[in-house]
DOPA-730305 format. One line per 2 residues: number of its first residue (from 1); for each residue z, x, y of C-alpha. Coordinates in nm, 4 decimals. Each point is the difference from the previous one (the first is absolute). Layout:
NUM) Z:X:Y | ...
end
This chain:
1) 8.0553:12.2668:11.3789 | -0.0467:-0.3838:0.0128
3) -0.0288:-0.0779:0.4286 | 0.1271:-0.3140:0.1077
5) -0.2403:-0.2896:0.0949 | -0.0645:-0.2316:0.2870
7) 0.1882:-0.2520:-0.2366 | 0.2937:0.2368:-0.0960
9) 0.1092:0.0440:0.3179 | -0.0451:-0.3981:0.0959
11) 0.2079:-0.0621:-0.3002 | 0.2813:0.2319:0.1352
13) 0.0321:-0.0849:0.3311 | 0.0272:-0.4133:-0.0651
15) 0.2715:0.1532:-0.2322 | 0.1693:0.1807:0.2201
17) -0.0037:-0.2514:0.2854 | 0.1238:-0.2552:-0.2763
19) 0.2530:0.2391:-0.0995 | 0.1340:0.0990:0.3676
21) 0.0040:-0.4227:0.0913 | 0.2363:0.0384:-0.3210
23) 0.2126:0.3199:0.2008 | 0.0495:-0.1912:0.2842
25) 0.1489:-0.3096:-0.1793 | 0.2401:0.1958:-0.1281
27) 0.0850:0.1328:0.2478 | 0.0818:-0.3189:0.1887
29) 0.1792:-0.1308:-0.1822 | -0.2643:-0.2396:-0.1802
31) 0.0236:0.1517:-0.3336 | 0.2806:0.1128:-0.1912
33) 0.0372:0.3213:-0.1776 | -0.0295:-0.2411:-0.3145
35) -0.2974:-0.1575:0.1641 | -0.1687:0.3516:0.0632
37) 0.0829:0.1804:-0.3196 | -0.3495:-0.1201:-0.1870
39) -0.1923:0.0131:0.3183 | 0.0789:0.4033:0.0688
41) -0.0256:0.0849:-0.3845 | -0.3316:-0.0985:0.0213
43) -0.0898:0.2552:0.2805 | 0.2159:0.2740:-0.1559
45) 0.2846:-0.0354:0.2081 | 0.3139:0.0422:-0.1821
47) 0.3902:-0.0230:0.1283 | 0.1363:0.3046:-0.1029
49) 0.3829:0.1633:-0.0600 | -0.0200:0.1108:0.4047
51) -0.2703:-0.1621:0.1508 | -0.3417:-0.1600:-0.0537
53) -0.2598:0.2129:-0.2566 | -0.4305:-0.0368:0.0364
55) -0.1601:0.0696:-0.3003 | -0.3416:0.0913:0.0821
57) -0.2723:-0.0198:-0.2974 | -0.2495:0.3457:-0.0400
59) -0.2116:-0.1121:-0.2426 | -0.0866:0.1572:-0.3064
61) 0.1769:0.2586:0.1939 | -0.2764:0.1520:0.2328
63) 0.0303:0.0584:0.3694 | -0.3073:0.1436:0.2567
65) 0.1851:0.2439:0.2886 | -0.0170:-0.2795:0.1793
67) 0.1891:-0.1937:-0.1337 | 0.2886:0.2584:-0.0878
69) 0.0329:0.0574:0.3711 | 0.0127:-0.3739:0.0921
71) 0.3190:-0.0118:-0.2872 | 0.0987:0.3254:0.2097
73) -0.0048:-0.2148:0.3444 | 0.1648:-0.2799:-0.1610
75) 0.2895:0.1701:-0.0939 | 0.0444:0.1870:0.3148
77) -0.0113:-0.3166:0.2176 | 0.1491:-0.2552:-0.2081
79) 0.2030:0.2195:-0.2667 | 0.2228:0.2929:0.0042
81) -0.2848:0.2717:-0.0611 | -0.0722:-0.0233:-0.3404
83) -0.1318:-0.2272:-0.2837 | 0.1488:-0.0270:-0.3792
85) -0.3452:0.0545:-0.2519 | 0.1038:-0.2210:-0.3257
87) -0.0531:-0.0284:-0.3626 | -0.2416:-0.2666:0.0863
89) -0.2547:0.1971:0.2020 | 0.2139:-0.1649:0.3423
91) 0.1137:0.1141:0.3031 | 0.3284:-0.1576:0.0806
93) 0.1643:0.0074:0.3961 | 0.3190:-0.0463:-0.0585
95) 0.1658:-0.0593:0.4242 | -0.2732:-0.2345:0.1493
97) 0.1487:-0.3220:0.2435 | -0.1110:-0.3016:-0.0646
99) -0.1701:-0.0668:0.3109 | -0.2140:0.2961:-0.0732
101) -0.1213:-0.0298:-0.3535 | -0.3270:-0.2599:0.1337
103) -0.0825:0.3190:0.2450 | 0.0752:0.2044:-0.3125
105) -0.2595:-0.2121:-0.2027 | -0.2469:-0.0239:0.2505
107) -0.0511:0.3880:0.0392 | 0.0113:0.0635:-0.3775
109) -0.2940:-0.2687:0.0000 | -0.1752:0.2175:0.2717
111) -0.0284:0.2762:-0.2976 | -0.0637:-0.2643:-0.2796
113) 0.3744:-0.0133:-0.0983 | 0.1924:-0.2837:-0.0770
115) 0.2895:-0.1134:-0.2072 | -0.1241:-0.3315:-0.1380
117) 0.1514:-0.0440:-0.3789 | 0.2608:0.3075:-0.0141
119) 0.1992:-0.2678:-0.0624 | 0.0448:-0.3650:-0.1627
121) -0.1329:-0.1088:-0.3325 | -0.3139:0.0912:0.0036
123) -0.2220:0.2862:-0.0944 | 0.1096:0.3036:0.1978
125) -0.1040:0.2705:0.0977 | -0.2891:0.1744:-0.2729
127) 0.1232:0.3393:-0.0554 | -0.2695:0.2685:-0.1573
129) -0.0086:0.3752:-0.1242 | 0.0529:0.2066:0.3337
131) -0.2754:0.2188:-0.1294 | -0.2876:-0.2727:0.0390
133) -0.2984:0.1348:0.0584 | 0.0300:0.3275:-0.0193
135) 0.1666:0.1257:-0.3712 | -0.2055:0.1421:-0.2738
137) 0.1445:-0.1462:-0.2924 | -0.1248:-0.3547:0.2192
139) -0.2702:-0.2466:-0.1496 | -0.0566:-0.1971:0.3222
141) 0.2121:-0.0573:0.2994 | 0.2141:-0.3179:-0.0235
143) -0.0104:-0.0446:0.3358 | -0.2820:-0.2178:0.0421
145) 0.1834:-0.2529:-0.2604 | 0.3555:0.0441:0.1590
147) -0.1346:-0.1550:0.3044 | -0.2109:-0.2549:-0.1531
149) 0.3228:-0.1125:-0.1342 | 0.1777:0.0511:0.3636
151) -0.2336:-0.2107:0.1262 | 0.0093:-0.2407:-0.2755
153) 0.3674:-0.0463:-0.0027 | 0.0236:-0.0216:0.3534
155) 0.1262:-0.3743:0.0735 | -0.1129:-0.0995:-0.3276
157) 0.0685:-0.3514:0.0260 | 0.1464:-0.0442:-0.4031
159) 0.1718:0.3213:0.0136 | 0.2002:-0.0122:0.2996
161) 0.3471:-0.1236:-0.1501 | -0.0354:0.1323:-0.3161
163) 0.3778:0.0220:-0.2176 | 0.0382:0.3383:0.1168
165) -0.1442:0.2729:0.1664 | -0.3261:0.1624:-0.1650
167) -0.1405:0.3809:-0.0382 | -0.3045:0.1314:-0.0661
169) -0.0388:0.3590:-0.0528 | -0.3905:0.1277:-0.1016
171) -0.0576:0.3725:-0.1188 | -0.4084:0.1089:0.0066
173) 0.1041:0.2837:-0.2436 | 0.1049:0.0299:-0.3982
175) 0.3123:0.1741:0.1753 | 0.2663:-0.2571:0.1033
177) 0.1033:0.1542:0.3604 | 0.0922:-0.3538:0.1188
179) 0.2563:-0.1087:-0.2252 | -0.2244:-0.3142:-0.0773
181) 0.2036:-0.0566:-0.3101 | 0.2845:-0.0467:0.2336
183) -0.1514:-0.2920:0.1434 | -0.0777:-0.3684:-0.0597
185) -0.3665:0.0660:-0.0227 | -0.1177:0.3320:-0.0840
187) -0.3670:0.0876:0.0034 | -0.0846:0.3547:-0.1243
189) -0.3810:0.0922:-0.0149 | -0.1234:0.1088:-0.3249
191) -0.3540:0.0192:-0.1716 | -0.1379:-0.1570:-0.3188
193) -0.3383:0.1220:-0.0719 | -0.0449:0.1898:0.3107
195) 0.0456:-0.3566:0.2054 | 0.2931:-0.0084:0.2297
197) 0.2789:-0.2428:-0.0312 | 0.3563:-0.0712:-0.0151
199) 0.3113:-0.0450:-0.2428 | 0.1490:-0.2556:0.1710
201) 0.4588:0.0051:-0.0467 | 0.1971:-0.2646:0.0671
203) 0.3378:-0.0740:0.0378 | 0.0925:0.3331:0.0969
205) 0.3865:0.0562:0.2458 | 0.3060:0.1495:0.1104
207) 0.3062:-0.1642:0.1195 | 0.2747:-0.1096:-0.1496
209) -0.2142:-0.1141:-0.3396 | -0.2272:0.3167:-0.0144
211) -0.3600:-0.0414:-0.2362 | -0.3067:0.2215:-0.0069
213) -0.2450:-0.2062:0.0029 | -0.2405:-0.1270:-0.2947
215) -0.3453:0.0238:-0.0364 | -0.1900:-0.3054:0.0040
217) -0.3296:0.1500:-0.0223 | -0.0827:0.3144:-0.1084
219) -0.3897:-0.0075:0.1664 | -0.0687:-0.2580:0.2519
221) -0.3749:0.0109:0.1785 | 0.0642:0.1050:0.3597
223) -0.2444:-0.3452:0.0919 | 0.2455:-0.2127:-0.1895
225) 0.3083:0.1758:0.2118 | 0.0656:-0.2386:0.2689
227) 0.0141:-0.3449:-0.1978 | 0.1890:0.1723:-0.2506
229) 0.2892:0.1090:0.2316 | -0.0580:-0.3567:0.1081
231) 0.0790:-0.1350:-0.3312 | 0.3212:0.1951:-0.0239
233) 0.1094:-0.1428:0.3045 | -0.0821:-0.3365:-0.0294
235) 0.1369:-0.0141:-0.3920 | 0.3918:0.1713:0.1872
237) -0.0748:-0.2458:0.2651 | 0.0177:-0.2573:-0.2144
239) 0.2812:0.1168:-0.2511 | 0.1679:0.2301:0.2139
241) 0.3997:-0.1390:0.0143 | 0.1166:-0.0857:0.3549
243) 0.3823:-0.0918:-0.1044 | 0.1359:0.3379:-0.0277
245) -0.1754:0.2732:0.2147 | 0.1369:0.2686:-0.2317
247) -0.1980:-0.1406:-0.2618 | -0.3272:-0.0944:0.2255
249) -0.1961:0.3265:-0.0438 | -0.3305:0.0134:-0.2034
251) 0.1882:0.2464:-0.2318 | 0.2255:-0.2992:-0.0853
253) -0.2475:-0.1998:-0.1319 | -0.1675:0.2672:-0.1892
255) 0.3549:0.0471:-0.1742 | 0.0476:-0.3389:-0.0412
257) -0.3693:-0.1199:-0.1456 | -0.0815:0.3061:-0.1541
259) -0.3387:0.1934:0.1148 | -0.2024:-0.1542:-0.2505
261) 0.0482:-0.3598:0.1333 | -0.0014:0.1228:0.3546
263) -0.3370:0.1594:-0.0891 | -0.1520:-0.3250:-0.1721
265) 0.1295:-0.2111:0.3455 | -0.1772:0.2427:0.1905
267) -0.3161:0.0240:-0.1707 | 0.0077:-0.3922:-0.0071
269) 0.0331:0.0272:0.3968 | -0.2497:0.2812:0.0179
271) -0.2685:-0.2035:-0.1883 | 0.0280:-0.3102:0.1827
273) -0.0051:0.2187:0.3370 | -0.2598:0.2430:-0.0739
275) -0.3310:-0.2238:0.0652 | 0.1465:-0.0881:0.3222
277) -0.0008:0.3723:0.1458 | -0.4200:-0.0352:0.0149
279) 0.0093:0.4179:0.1060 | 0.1113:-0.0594:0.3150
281) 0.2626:0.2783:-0.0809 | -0.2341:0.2041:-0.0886
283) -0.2082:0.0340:0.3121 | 0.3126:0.0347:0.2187
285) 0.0833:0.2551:-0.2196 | -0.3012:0.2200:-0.0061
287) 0.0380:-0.0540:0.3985 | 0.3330:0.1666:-0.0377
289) -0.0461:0.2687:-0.2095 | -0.2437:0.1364:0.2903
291) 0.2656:-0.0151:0.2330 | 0.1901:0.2539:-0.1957
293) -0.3047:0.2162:-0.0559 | 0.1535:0.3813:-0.0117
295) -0.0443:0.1924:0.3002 | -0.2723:0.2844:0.0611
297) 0.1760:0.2821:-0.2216 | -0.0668:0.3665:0.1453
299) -0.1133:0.3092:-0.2137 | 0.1886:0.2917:0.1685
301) 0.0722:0.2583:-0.2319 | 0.3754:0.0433:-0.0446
303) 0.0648:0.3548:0.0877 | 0.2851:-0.0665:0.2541
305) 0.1788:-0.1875:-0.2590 | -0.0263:0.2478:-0.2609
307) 0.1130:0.2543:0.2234 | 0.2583:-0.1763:0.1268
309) 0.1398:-0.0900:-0.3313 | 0.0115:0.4537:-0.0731
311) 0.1611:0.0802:0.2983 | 0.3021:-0.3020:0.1078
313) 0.1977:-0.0835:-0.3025 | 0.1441:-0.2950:0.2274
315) -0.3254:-0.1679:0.0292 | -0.1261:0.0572:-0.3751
317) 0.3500:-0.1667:-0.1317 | -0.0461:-0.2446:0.1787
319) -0.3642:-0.0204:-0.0959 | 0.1228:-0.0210:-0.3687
321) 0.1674:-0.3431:0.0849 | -0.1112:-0.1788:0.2696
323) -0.3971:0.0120:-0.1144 | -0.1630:-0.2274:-0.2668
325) -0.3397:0.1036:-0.1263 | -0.2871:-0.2306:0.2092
327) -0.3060:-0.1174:-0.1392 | -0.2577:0.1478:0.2543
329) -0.0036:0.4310:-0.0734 | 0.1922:0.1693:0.2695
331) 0.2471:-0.2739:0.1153 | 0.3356:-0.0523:-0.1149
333) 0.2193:-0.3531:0.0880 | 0.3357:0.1385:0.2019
335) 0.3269:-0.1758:-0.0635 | 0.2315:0.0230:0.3363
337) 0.3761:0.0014:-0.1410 | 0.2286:-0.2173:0.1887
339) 0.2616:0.1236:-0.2251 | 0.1158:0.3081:0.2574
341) 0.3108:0.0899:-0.1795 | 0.2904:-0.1474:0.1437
343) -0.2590:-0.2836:0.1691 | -0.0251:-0.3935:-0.0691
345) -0.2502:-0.0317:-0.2507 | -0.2576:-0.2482:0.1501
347) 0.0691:0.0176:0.3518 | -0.2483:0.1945:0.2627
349) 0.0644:0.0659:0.3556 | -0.2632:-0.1740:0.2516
351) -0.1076:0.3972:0.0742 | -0.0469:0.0253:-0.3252
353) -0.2255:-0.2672:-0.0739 | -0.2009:0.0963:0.3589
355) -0.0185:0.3708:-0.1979 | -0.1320:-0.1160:-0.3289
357) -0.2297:-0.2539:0.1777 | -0.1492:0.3434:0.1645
359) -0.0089:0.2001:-0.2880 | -0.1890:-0.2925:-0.1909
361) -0.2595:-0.0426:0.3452 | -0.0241:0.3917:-0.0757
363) -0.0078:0.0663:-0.3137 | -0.0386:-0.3102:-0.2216
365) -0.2670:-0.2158:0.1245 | 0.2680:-0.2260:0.2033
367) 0.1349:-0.1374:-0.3469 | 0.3787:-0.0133:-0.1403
369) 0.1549:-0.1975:-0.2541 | 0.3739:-0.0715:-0.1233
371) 0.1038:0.0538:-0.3111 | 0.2812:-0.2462:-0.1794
373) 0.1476:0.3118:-0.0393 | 0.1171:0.0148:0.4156
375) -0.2224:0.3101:0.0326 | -0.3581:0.0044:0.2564
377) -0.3319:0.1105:-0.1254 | -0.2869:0.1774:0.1547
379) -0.2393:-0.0937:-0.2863 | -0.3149:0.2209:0.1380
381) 0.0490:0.3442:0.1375 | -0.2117:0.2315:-0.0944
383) 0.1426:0.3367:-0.1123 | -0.0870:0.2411:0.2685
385) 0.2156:-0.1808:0.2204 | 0.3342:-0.0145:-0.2170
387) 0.1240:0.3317:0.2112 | -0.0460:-0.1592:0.3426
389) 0.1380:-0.3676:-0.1316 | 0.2975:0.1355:-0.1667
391) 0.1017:0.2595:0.3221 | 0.0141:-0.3182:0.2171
393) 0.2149:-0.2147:-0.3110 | 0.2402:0.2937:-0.0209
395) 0.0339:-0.0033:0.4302 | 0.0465:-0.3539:-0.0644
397) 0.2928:-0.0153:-0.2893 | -0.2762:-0.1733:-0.2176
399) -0.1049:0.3410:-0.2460 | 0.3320:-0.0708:-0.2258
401) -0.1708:0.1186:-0.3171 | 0.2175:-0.2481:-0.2480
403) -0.3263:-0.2663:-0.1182 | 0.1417:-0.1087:-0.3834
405) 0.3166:0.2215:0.0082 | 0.3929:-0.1100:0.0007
407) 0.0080:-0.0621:0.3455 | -0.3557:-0.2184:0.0477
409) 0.2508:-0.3260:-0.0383 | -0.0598:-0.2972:0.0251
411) 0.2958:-0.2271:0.1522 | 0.0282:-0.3536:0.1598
413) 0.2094:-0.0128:0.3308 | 0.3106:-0.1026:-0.1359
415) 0.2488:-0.1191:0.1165 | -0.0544:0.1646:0.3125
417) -0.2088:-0.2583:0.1405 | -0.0356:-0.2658:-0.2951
419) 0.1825:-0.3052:0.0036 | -0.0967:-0.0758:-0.3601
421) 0.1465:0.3769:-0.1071 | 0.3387:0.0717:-0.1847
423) -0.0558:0.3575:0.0086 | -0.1289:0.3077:0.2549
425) -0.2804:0.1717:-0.1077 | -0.1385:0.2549:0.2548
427) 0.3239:0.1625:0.0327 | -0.0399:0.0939:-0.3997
429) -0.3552:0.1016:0.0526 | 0.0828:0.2615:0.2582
431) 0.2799:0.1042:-0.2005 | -0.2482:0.0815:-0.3149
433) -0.2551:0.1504:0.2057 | 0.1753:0.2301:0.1986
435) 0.2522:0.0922:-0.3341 | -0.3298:0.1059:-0.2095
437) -0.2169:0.1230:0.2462 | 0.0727:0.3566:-0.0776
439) -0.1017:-0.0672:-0.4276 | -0.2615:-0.2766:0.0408
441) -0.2525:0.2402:-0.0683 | 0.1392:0.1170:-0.3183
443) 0.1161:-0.3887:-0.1499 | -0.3331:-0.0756:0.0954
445) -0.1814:-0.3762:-0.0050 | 0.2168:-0.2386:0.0404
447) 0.0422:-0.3610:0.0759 | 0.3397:-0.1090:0.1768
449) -0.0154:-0.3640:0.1237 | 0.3111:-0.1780:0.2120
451) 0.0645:-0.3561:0.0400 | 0.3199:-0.1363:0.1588
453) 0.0050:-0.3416:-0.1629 | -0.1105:-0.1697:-0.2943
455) -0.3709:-0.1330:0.1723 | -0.0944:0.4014:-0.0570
457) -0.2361:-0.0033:0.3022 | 0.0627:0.4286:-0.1087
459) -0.1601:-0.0926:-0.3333 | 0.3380:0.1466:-0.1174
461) -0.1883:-0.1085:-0.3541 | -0.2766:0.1926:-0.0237
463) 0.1708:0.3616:0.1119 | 0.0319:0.2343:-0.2732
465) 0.3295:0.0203:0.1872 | 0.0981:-0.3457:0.1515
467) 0.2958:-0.0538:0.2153 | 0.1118:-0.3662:0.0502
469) 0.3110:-0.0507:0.2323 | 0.2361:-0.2477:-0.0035
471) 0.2786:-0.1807:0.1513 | 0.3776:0.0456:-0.2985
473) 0.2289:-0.1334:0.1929 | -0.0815:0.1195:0.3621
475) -0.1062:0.3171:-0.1439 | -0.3368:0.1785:-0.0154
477) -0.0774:0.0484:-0.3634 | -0.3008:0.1560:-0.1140
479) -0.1685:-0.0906:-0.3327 | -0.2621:0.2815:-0.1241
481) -0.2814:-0.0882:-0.2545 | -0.2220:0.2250:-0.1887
483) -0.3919:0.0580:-0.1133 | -0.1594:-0.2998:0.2342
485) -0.3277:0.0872:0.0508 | -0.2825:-0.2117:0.2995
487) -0.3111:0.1309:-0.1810 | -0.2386:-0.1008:-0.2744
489) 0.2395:0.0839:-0.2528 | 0.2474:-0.2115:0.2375
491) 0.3975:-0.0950:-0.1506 | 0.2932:-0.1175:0.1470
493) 0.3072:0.2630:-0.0140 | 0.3046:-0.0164:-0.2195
495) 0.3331:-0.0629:0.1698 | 0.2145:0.3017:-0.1476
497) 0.3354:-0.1462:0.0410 | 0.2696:-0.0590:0.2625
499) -0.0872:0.0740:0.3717 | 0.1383:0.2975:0.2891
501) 0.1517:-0.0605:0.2553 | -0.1738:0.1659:0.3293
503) 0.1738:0.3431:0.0122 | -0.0799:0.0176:-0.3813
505) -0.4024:-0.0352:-0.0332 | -0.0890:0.3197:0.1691
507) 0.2123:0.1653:-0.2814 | -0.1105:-0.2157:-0.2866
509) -0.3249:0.1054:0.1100 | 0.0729:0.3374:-0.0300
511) 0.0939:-0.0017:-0.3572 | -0.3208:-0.2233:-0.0844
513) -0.1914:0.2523:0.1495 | 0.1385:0.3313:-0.1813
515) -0.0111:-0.2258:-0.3212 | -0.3686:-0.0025:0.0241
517) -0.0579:0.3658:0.0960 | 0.1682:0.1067:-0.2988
519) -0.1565:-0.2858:-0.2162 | -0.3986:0.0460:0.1306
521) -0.2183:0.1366:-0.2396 | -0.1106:0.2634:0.3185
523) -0.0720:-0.0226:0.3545 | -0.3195:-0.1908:-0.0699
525) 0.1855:-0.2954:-0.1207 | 0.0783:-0.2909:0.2314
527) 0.3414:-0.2004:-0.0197 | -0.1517:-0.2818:-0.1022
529) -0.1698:0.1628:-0.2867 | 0.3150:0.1724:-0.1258
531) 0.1820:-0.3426:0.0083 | -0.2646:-0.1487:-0.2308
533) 0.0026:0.2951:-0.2230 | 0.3610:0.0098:-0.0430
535) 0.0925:-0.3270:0.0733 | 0.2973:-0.1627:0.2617
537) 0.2782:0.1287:-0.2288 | 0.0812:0.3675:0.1487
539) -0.0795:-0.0902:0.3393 | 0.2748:-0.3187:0.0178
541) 0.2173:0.2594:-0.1676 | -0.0520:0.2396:0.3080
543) 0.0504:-0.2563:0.2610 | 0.3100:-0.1364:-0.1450
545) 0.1798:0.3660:-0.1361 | 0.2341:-0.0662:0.2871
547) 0.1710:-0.3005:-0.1865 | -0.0080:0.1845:-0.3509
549) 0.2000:0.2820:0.1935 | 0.2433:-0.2397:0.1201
551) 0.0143:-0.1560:-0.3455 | 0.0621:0.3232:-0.1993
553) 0.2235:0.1271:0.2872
end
């Protein structure tokens, strides 16, 4: 894991300091809200439905123990015990005071935490496969080049009011488990002749004018990475429109130029900016890249796992979903559900964290990460001590054996805490968990994403079941769309039709999912594969056979 420097934490305190000077103007009196708006969204402070939100940055998604427990103390002495994990690898505290949040920052930055540029028009947050470092099916760990382009991006002088806000989502393996196609750069490693690279996307998005993004490049040389996500940049920089912020994204432009002319502006850019970089990159990079070097990997033999797996049918079903396949023999990577049925999706208790921060000190060479998916990783523990790890999860509420089932959703807060939200969304998540828990085994993999407005921080648009909720008239109404899909193969959903109202989704759900049972070609094949196969036809006939009742009736 990349340790902060001398320098790092320099830089974060004289932020800090400026950005508490900034607190206590505003609290005087001397600034008005107005006054204070740009000045907080640049230190991840947002003014939420109830109260002020901090939006605090885990890069790339990975967290030491440390650090967990330090988001653990933060939330028990400035929060209300818990933190909200986010599609964008985040934490979010969602009760702090005002007066607190420069305390707040300055014990995050104690732990190398921060929440510079989880907000504004800039480049936010880099979000990366929460397996890095540790799959098989990985080429190289993307790591190293997610923070080179943290640290990059940091205060960037050009890019610091760019027309909109700006993602970056890097994957090191062929497999697409970080939606980059979702995003407005997306970097997915590849090889061409055994040398490692990257197809570079662009103009990927959700929202209210949803795209999967377009590739640009389909082989990129990793030394040409940086100045080439520098030419992107600068060519949206300079095009990018700033008279209509629903039209300011990168995806916008893409639309509106077409690829190939974005493409020949970058490539102009890139050529012009490439003889500056003089491999200066390069040797920060290799520095980097030994930072993440992978820990000392045991070679127990497994015994107690196999074992295990005979004799408690509780831990080996939960064995068959929570574990991915590792690259180093003997270890598997553990995915913790936060999805208990009938819980929050996202949120952790401040015990909670302390207990995975343990488990990870105990069992996983003191490393976590958090997956865009609201779900924590333990991406090394070796096999031998699965029985031990998963008796403390299941003392803890954390063994919920539901990883890529109906009730692993992924849902936005709603309008439960959002101001910007027309819609709730946790209530509906709770609802579908707990309704299917008893047959999620039998429908099997599933992707069921929730968003309660049209921004889709739920990624309502990439669920092979999306839910997007909306304000008719004062009423919750709940649009469902069909055969979206975040990974390589990644599509946007089809909006079947009219929209439920609250009391109605759990039932329309219902007749989706015995559509498909009868329809699946056997037990081995997924929804989404049966709704490619057979197309959207019988399933919008399912979800709808209430109104054809009423019609014939």
């Amino acid at each position: 894991m990349y340790t902060y420097t001398e320098f790092d934490h320099d830089f974060l305190a004289t932020r800090n300091a400026q950005f508490r000077a900034q607190v206590e103007r505003r609290l005087s009196g001397a600034l008005t809200e107005d006054e204070f708006k740009p000045l907080r969204l640049m230190n991840g402070l947002y003014l939420q439905l109830h109260a002020y939100m901090l939006r605090v940055a885990i890069p790339y998604g990975t967290l030491s123990s440390a650090q967990m427990r330090k988001l653990a103390d933060v939330a028990d002495r400035w929060d209300k015990g818990y933190g909200h994990f986010t599609t964008r690898q985040n934490i979010q505290f969602n009760w702090p005071r005002l007066r607190d949040v420069p305390d707040m920052l300055d014990a995050l930055a104690e732990a190398g935490l921060h929440a510079i540029q989880t907000s504004g028009n800039c480049v936010r947050n880099v979000t990366a496969d929460h397996f890095a470092g540790a799959a098989a099916d990985e080429i190289a760990d993307p790591r190293p080049v997610a923070e080179l382009l943290r640290q990059w991006s940091t205060d960037h002088p050009e890019f610091q009011f760019l027309p909109r806000k700006f993602k970056i989502a890097i994957t090191g393996s062929p497999r697409d488990r970080a939606a980059t196609r979702a995003h407005d750069i997306g970097l997915r490693m590849v090889t061409q002749q055994g040398v490692p690279g990257f197809e570079v996307s662009v103009g990927g998005g959700l929202g209210r004018t949803p795209f999967i993004g377009q590739v640009l490049t389909p082989f990129l040389p990793e030394a040409d990475l940086l100045p080439y996500v520098e030419a992107i940049l600068s060519a949206y920089n300079s095009y990018g429109r700033r008279d209509n912020k629903y039209k300011a994204r990168i995806k916008i432009m893409v639309q509106e130029l077409g690829v190939d002319e974005v493409r020949a502006r970058v490539d102009r850019r890139f050529n012009a900016l490439r003889a500056e970089w003089k491999g200066a990159d390069r040797a920060i990079l290799r520095d980097l890249q030994a930072e993440f070097a992978p820990p000392a990997f045991r070679t127990t033999n497994t015994g107690a796992y196999d074992d295990a797996r005979q004799n408690d049918p509780v831990f080996r079903s939960w064995t068959e979903t929570n574990l991915h396949p590792h690259r180093a023999a003997g270890y598997a990577i553990v995915t913790v559900s936060l999805k208990a049925h009938g819980a929050t999706p996202g949120d952790a208790t401040a015990t909670q964290m302390r207990t995975l921060a343990d488990l990870a000190e105990s069992y996983g060479h003191s490393e976590l990460r958090i997956s865009h998916e609201q779900n924590v990783i333990l991406p090394h523990v070796h096999k031998s001590d699965l029985p031990a790890l998963h008796a403390r999860l299941r003392a803890e509420g954390l063994a919920t054996a539901n990883i890529g089932l109906i009730s692993d959703i992924i849902a936005c807060p709603g309008m439960d805490y959002c101001a910007l939200a027309t819609a709730r969304s946790i209530p509906v998540a709770q609802d579908i968990a707990q309704h299917f828990a008893a047959r999620e085994l039998d429908i099997g993999a599933m992707k069921i994403k929730i968003s309660g407005c049209i921004n889709a921080c739920g990624h309502h648009h990439l669920g092979h079941i999306g839910i997007l909720g909306l304000d008719r008239a004062g009423v919750e109404n709940y649009q469902i769309t069909l055969g979206g899909d975040a990974t390589e193969a990644a599509a946007l959903g089809q909006r079947t039709g009219p929209g439920f109202a609250h009391d109605q989704v759990i039932p329309a759900l219902d007749r989706l999912m015995n559509a498909y049972l009868a329809l699946r070609d056997g037990p081995s094949e997924t929804f989404i594969d049966t709704l490619r196969r057979l197309g959207h036809a019988p399933f919008k006939a399912a979800l709808y056979e209430r109104d054809e009742d009423a019609r014939a009736a």
